[in-house]
N, C-alpha and C positions, 0 to 999 in steps of 0.2 A: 522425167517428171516435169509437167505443164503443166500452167493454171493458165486459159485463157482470159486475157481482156482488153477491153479495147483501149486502153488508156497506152499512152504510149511511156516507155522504161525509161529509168534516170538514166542511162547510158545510150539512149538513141539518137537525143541530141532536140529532144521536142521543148516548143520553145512555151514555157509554162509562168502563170503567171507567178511573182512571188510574194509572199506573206508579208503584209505591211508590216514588219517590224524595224520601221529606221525612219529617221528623223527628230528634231531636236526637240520636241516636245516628248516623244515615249520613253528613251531611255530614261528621261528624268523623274517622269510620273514610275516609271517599273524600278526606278531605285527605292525611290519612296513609297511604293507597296509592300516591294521585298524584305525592305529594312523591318517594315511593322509585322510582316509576316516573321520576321525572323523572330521580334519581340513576343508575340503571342503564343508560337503553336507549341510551345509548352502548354498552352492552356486548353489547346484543344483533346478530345480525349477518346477519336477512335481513329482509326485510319481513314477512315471517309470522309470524315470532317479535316484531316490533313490535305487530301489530296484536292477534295474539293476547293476550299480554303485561296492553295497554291493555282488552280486549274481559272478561280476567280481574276486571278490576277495576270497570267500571262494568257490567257486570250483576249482579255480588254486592253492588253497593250501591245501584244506580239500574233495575236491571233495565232498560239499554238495553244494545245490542250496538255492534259500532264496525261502521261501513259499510265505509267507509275514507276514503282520499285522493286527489282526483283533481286534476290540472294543466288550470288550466283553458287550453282551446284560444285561437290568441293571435287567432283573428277567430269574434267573437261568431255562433252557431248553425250553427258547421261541426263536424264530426265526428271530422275525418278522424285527426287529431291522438293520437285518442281509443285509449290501445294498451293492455290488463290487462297489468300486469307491466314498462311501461317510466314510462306517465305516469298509468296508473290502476292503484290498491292495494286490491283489495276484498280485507275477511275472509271466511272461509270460515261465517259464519253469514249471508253474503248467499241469499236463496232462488235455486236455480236456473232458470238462464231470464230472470232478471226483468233483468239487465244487458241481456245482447244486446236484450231486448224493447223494453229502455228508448230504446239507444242509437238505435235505428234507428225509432221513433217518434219523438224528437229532432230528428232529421236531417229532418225534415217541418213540426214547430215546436215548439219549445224552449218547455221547461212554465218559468210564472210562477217557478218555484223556482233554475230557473238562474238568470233574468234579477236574482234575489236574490242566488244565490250570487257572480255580480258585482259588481254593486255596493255588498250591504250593507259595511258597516265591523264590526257588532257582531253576533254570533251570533246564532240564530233558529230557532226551532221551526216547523215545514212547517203544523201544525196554526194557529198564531198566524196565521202570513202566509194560509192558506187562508181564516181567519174574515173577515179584514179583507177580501181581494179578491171572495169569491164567487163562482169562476170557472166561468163556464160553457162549454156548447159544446165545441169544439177544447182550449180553457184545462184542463179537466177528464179529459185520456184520461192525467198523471201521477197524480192522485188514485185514481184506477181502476184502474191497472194495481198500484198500490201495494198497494192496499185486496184485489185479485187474489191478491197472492202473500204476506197475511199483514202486512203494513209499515203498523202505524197512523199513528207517526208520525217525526220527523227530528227531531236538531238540527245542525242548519249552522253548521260554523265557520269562516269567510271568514278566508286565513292570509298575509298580507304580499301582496295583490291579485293572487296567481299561484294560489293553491291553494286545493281547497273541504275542510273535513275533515267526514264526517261521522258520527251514531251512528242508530240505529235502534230504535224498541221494535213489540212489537205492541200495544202500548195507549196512549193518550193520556199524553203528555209535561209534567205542571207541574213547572218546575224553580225552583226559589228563587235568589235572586242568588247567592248563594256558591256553589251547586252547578253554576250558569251558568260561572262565573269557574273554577271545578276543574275543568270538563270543556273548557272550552274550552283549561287551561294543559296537559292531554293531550294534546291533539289539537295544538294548537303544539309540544309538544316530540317528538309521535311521527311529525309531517310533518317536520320539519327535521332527524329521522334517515331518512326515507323518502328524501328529496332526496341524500341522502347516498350511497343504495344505490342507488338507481335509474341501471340503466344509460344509456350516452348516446344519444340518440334524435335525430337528423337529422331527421325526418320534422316535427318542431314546427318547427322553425327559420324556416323559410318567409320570406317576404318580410313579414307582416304589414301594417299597413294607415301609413302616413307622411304623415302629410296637411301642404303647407307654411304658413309663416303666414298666406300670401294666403287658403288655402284653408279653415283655423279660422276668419279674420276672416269670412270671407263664412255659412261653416254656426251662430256664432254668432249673425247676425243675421238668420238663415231660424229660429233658436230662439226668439226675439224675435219672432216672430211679421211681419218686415220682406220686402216685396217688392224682386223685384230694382230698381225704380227708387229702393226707399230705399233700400237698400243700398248701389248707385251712388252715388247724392249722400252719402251718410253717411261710404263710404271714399274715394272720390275716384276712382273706377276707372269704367269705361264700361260699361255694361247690359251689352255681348257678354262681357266679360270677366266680368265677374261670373257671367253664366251659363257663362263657359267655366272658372271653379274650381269649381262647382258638379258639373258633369258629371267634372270629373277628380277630385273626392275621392266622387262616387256611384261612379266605378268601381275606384278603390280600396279602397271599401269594401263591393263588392258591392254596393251598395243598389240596390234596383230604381226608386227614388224620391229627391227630396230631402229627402221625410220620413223616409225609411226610414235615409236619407244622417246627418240630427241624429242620430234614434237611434242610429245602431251607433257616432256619434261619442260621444256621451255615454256606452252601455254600456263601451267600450272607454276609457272614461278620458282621452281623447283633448282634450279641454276641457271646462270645468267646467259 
């Protein structure tokens, strides 16, 4: 899977320019936008006029745009959940095309940047996480499709472990600690007015994934690196049974595997 372009990938090493956000004049004016923005957008009263609002502010200081907000789906690499305007908020300085494009290459397999926007705890630049992983192959068709429609890089604001928020530039993102910490208290206060507005959606509610204790006990010590005989003697439970929690939390979790079965228990927060 390949999206040609001629822009060259965060992990090639090309030497790009970066997004003026630093120096001792912006951080000061982006606190004191933020702080008003923080004061107001209660008073604002659609998701458009949020995003917008937020979008006002950090490209006249950081030259990033707001992406937006999206509810993450409650079983990790499903799509379906995925609705503009009930549980996904984009701004209208997203390029068109490049959602739908996204979503539905997703649904196939989910770029390293989800599997971040899950789990992380502390915000994150797409460029950062790209240097560190190197992704190649399959890993690389988000990098691409990005790099396609103009989106050099992200920062990802991971918002109370339900929601992703994020911003956009088209050049490389260094952000200094305090302008980290102002963008991200945006983006917390402009999703916890999005939740506000966002109509009700049946459609996420689902059954989600419920795994019993037996069945943690057993997938934490397949994490551990433990076969079912240890496992057996370790809980006190009998080999079939063992394999038979294993098979009822793989299908609850969709996994095709009991590897696949840890992973989607640990994306999902499921244990630790």
């Amino acid at each position: 899977m390949s999206l040609r372009v001629k822009t060259m990938g965060y992990a090639r090493g090309a030497a790009t320019q970066p997004a003026p956000c630093a120096g001792s004049a912006m951080p000061s004016q982006l606190a004191t936008d933020l702080l008003r923005f923080t004061e107001t957008v209660d008073s604002l009263d659609t998701p458009e006029a949020v995003l917008d609002a937020l979008d006002g502010i950090t490209w006249r200081s950081c030259h990033a745009h707001v992406l937006g907000a999206e509810l993450l789906p409650l079983n990790f690499g499903t799509t379906d959940s995925l609705v503009v305007g009930k549980t996904v908020f984009l701004h209208k300085s997203a390029p068109k095309g490049w959602w739908e494009q996204r979503t539905g290459l997703s649904a196939r397999s989910p770029a390293p940047s989800d599997v971040a926007a899950r789990l992380a705890l502390a915000p994150f630049t797409t460029s950062e996480m790209m240097k560190s992983l190197e992704p190649i192959g399959v890993d690389r068709w988000a990098v691409e499709l990005n790099l396609k429609h103009g989106m050099r890089d992200f920062f990802g604001c991971p918002i109370g472990g339900r929601w992703i928020f994020a911003y956009w530039s088209p050049k490389l993102m260094h952000l200094e600690e305090n302008q980290r910490a102002l963008l991200y208290l945006g983006a917390a206060f402009a999703t916890t007015r999005l939740q506000k507005l966002a109509p009700p959606f049946t459609g996420r509610l689902g059954k989600g994934a419920c795994l019993t204790p037996r069945e943690l006990s057993v997938l934490r010590s397949l994490s551990l690196g433990h076969r079912v005989a240890e496992i057996s003697k370790d809980l006190g439970l009998g080999e079939e049974t063992v394999r038979s929690h294993i098979k009822k939390a793989q299908a609850k979790l969709g996994a095709r595997n009991s590897m696949q079965s840890v992973a989607q228990a640990m994306r999902l927060r499921l244990m630790p």
